[in-house]
N, C-alpha and C positions, 0 to 999 in steps of 0.2 A: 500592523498585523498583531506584533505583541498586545496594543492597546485590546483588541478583540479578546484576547485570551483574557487579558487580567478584569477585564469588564466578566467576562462569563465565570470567573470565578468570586469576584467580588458582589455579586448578585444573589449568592444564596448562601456565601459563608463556605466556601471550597479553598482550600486552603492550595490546591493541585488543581489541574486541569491537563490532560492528555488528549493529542489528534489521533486521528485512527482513518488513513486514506485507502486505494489500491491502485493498481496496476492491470492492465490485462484481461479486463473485459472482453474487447474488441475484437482482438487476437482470433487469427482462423487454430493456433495451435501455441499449444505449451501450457500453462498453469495460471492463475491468477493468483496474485501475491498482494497482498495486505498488511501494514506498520502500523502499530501504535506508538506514537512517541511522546514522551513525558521533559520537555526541556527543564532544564538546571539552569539556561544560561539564553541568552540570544545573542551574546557579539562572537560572530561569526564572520572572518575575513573573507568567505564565499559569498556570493549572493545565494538569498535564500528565499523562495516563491511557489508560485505554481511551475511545477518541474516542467509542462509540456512548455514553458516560456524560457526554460536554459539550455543550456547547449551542452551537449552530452559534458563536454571538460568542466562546465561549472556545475554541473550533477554530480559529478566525481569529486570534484572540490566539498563541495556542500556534505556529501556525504561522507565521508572521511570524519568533515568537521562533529557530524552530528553523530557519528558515533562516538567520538571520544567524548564528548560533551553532555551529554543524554541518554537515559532510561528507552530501551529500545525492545519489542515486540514484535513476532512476524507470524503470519500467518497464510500457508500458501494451499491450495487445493490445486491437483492437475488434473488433465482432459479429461480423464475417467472420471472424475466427480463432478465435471460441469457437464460431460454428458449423462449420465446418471440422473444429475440432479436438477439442472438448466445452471444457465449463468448468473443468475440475479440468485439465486438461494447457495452457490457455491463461493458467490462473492462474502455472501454477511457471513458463510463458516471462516472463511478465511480472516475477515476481519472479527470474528469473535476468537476465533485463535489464537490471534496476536494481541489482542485485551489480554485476555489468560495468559499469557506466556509476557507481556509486559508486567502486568501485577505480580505474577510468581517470583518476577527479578529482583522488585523492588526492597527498599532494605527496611529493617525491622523498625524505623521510627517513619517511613513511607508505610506501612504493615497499619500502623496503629494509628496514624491520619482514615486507611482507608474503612477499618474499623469503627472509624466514629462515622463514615459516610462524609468524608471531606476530602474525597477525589471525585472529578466528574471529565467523563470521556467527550470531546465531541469529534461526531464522527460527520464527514463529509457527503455530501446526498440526500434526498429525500425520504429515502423510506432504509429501516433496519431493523432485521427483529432478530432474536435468537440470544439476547443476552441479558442479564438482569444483576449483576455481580456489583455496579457502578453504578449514579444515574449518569442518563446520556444526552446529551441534545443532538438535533440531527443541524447541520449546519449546509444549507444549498452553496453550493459553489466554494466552498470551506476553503482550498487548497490558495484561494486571492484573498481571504480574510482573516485566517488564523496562522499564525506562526508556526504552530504545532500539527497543526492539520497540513500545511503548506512542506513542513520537514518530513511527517509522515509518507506524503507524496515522492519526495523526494529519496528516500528509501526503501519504499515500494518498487519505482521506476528503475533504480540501479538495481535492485536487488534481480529483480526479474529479467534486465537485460544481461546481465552475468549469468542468470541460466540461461536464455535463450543465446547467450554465445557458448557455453558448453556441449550443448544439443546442433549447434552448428559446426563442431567437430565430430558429432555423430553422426547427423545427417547432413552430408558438406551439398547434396543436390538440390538442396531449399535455400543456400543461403540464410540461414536465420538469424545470425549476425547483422544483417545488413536491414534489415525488414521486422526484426524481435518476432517475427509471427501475425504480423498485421497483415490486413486485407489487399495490399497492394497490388498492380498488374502484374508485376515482376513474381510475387507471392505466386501468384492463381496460375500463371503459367509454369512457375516446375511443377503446382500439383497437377497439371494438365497433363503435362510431359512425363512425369514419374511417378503421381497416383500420392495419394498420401500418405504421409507418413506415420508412425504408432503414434506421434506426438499431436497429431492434428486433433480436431475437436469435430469427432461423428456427427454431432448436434449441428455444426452449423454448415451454412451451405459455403463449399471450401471454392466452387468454380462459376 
């Protein structure tokens, strides 16, 4: 996976290379969250991959790891702006969010690499638009081939199941600890049962 990153950097003269994943598409309720991450380092006593392939303990492992190790970015939109906006346009705010809020962190001799145009983002998925600050590549299926893109996932996933267990001490009659807000039968029947909550997402069909 590292090899993918230093290949995409070594290709035009990138001296940096940042992933940029999310989270929470799918979800009938709660926020979609988005990482950008800039690794410093790859040995990582976690395993480190496509997050839907570990298990919540090595998610938490992982992440832990990759904040202390790495330049980190987030960027999250909630229900109100994916129903506002739809999902696929509240996704790329969120992941341009987290660009910006990665870059702003970065330290003044990262500043003056990006200055000369020698960071370049790759973000995971097909289509992106809404940023122009870096250039970008769109990388299909990123989070199995790039390091950075695959951590980025992996901070997106934790990040957002930590709110969706927050919101399941507010609304403990959804369960959303147990489900983070996905589609599942268990999901569809407390909305059935108790109607949805402020957190759900209008836009999509909840039953």
């Amino acid at each position: 996976m590292i090899r993918f990153d230093n290949e995409a950097k070594a290709g035009n003269g990138f001296r940096f290379v940042f992933g940029v994943d999310e989270a929470g598409r799918g979800p009938l309720a709660g926020p979609v969250v988005a990482a950008a991450v800039l690794l410093t380092t790859t040995d990582f006593s976690a395993p480190v991959g496509d997050s839907k392939k570990l298990t919540p303990g090595q998610r938490e492992r992982a992440f832990v790891e990759i904040l202390e190790r790495a330049w980190i970015g987030m960027g999250i939109m909630n229900e109100r702006v994916i129903d506002e906006v739809n999902i696929l346009r509240a996704t790329h705010l969120a992941m341009a969010l987290a660009m910006r809020d990665l870059l702003a962190r970065l330290p003044a001799e990262m500043q003056a690499v990006r200055a000369e145009r020698g960071i370049k983002g790759l973000v995971d998925g097909n289509s992106f638009s809404g940023f122009s600050e870096v250039p970008l590549d769109l990388v299909v299926g990123g989070d199995r081939q790039s390091a950075s893109i695959a951590c980025a996932s992996i901070v997106a996933k934790v990040w957002r199941d930590r709110i969706m267990g927050q919101y399941d001490k507010v609304y403990p009659a959804y369960f959303f600890a147990r489900h983070k807000g996905y589609p599942t039968s268990f999901h569809r029947e407390a909305v059935l049962r108790h109607g949805p909550s402020p957190i759900h997402r209008a836009s999509f069909r909840l039953t």
